[in-house]
N, C-alpha and C positions, 0 to 999 in steps of 0.2 A: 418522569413519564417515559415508559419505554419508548426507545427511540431505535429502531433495530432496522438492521441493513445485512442483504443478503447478498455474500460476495464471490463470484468465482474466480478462482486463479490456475491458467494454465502456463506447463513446462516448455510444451512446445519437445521442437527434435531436434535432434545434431544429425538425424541419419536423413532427412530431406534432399531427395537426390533432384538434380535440376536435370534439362537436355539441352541442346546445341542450337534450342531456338528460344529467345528471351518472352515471345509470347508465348511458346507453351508453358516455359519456366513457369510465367507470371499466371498461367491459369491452372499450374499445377499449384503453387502457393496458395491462390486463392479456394482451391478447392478443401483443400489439408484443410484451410481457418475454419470452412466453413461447417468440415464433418467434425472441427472438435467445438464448435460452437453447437453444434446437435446433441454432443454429446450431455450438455449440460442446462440445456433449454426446456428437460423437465422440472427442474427446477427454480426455473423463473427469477435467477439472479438478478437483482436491482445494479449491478458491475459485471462485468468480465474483465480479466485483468490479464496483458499479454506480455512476453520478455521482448528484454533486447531485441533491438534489429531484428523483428519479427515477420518482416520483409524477404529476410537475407536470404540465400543459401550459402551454405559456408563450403560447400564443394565446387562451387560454377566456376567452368573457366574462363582464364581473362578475354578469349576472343568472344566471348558473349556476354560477358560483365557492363561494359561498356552503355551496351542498349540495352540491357535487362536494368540496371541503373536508371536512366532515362526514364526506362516505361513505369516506375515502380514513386520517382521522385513526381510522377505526375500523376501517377494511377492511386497510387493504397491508399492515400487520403480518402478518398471517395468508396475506396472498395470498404475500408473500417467504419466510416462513416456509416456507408450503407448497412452494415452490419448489425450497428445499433439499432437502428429504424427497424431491420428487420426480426431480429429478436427483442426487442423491447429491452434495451438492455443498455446504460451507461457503458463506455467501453476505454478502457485505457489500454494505451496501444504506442511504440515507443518503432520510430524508424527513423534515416539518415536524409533532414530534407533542409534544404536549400543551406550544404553546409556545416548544417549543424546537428549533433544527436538530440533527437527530439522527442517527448513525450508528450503526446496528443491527448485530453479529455473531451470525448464524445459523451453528449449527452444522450438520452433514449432516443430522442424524437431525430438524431443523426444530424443536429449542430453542436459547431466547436463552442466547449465550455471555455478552454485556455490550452497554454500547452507549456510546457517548461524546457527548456535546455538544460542539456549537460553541464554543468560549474566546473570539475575535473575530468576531462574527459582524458586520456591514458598518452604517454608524449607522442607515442606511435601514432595515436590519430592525429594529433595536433601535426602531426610532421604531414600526414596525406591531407590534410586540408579542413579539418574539423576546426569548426571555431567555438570554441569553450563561452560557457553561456555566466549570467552574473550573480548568480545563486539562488537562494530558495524561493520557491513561488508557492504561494498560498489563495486558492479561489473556490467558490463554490462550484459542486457538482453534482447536479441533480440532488436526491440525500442529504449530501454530504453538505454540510456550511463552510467546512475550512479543511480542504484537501492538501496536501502537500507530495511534494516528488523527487525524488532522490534517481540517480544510474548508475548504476554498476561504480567503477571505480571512486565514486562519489561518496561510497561509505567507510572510505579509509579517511575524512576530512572532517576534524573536530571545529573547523569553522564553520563547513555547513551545518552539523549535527547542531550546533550550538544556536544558529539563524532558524532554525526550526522551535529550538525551544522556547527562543522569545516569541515567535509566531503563533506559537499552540495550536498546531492542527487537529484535528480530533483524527485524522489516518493519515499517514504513508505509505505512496505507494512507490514499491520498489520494485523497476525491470533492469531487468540484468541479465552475463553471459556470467559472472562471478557471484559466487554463494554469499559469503563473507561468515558463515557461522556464528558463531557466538555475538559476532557484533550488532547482528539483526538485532537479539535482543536486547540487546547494550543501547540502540536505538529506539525502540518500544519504550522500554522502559524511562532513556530520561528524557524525550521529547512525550511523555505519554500520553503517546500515540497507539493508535491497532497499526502492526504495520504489515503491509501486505507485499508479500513479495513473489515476484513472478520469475523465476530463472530458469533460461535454455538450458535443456536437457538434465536438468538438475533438480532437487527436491524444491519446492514451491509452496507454499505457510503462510498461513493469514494466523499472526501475533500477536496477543494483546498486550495490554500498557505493561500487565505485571510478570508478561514474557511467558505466558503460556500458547502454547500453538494450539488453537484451536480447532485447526485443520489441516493436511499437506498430503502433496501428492506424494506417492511412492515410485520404487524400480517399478512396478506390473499398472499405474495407473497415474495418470501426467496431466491428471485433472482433479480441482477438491471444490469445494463448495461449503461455506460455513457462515453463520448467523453472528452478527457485531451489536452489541447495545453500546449506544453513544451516549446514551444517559447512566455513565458511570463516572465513580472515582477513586482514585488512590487513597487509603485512608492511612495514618499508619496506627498501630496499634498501643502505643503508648496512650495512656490516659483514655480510652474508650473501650476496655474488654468488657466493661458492664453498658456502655450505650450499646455497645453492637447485640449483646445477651437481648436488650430491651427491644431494640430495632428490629431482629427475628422477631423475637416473643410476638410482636404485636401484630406485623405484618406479614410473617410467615413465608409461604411462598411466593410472595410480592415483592421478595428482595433475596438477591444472588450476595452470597460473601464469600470470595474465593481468596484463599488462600494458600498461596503456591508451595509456601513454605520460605524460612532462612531469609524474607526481604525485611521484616520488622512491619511489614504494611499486608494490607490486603484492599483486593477490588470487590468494590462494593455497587450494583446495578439496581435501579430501581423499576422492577419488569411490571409496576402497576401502571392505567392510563391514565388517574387523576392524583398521584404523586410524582413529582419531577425529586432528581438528588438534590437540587437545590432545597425541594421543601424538606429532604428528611435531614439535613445536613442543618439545616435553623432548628429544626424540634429537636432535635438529638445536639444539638451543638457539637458538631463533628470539627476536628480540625483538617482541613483538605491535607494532602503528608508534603506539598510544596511550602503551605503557607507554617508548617508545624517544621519545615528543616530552615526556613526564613527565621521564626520566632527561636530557634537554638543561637541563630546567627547572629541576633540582637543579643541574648542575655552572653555570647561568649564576648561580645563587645564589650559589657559592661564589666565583665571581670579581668579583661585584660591589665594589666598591670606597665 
């Protein structure tokens, strides 16, 4: 059964100039969130997804850092919050609070769903005072049954990548000030997951499992918006080029088979409302491509010598 969720993710700016007073700072911040939350409020995202430290300014000087800190460790929660309420809109939102680097989910209605800490946070923070959180968190939000969240330096750590796999999120979301390239979808792919990634001043992509981008921002435009079906699966294509022929044939536009190319698999969506993948995946006897790299793992068992 289609199950589809509409997600936006912005880049945000490195050129966010502050001034020499922490309250206009902080109503200059809040104004920027709120002209690029306009920006994308015709299209009625079920998410907004925002980077790193999206609080910050990376230019304020330290004689107003201090109380701009302060106002913001008490203030943005409420101003994000508010946000969601006000655009009707899930909002994931990542800032520096009580301590810790934190990733906040706001539900529509502008309550906290959960929020996750940083697990590697960079030694430079640990040394000013950041206290590293205990790894992967997994909760519903709004949509979403089993969200997941990752930060920035968090994607160079094959223990957390790995705690997610057991987890099985159906998306990740990643804020960050670091891109990580190629690893984005090194993460999609084997926690598969959509993963959603929001980077300051940098290109920003909403991922899917089989590592295609399905949407990102550009150099000329530092907002994207694109459509996720959670009623999908990895199939891989050994022993099924005549189910998948049959699976078209019969349901036609009722079912997405994407194929990227060079994975040996392909993602397969069920965009009808009275078939779920689960039911085409019993009629077709699909093998899911987890359970099909498990059953290689059994028969090399049994030949080992």
């Amino acid at each position: 059964m289609s199950k589809k969720i509409k997600i936006s993710v912005m880049s945000g700016t490195r050129d966010l100039r502050s001034t020499t007073s922490a309250l206009a700072s902080f109503e200059i911040m809040k104004d920027y969130w709120r002209d690029r939350f306009d920006k994308v409020a015709a299209d009625k995202p079920d998410f907004i997804v925002l980077p790193e430290a999206c609080d910050r300014f990376l230019d304020m000087d330290e004689s107003v850092k201090i109380e701009y800190d302060l106002l913001r460790e008490n203030e943005s929660p409420a101003f994000f919050n508010g946000l969601a309420k006000e655009f009707d809109s899930a909002v994931i939102y990542n800032i520096r609070h009580d301590d810790c680097n934190t990733t906040f989910a706001c539900s529509r209605t502008g309550n906290l769903a959960g929020k996750y800490i940083k697990t590697y946070p960079m030694t430079t923070e640990m040394e000013q005072g950041i206290i590293p959180g205990n790894g992967a968190a997994v909760f519903k939000v709004d949509k979403i049954g089993r969200a997941g969240f990752a930060t920035c330096f968090d994607l160079n750590f094959e223990e957390l990548r790995e705690e997610y796999v057991q987890l099985k999120p159906e998306v990740i979301f990643f804020n960050s000030m670091y891109h990580g390239g190629l690893v984005q979808k090194s993460w999609a792919y084997t926690t598969r997951a959509f993963f959603i990634s929001s980077i300051c001043g940098r290109e920003s992509a909403i991922t899917a499992p089989n590592g295609r981008i399905l949407a990102s921002t550009t150099n000329y435009t530092d907002y994207c918006t694109a459509i996720v079906n959670l009623d999908s699966e990895l199939i891989h294509l050994d022993f099924h080029w005549d189910k998948l022929n049959a699976l078209k044939k019969k349901y036609g536009a009722g079912v997405i088979i994407d194929d990227i190319g060079h994975l040996g698999s392909v993602f397969v969506s069920s965009e009808m409302e009275d078939k779920t993948m689960g039911d085409l995946i019993n009629e077709f006897e699909f093998t899911k491509l987890d359970d099909y790299l498990n059953h290689a793992r059994s028969v090399r068992e049994k030949h080992l010598k």
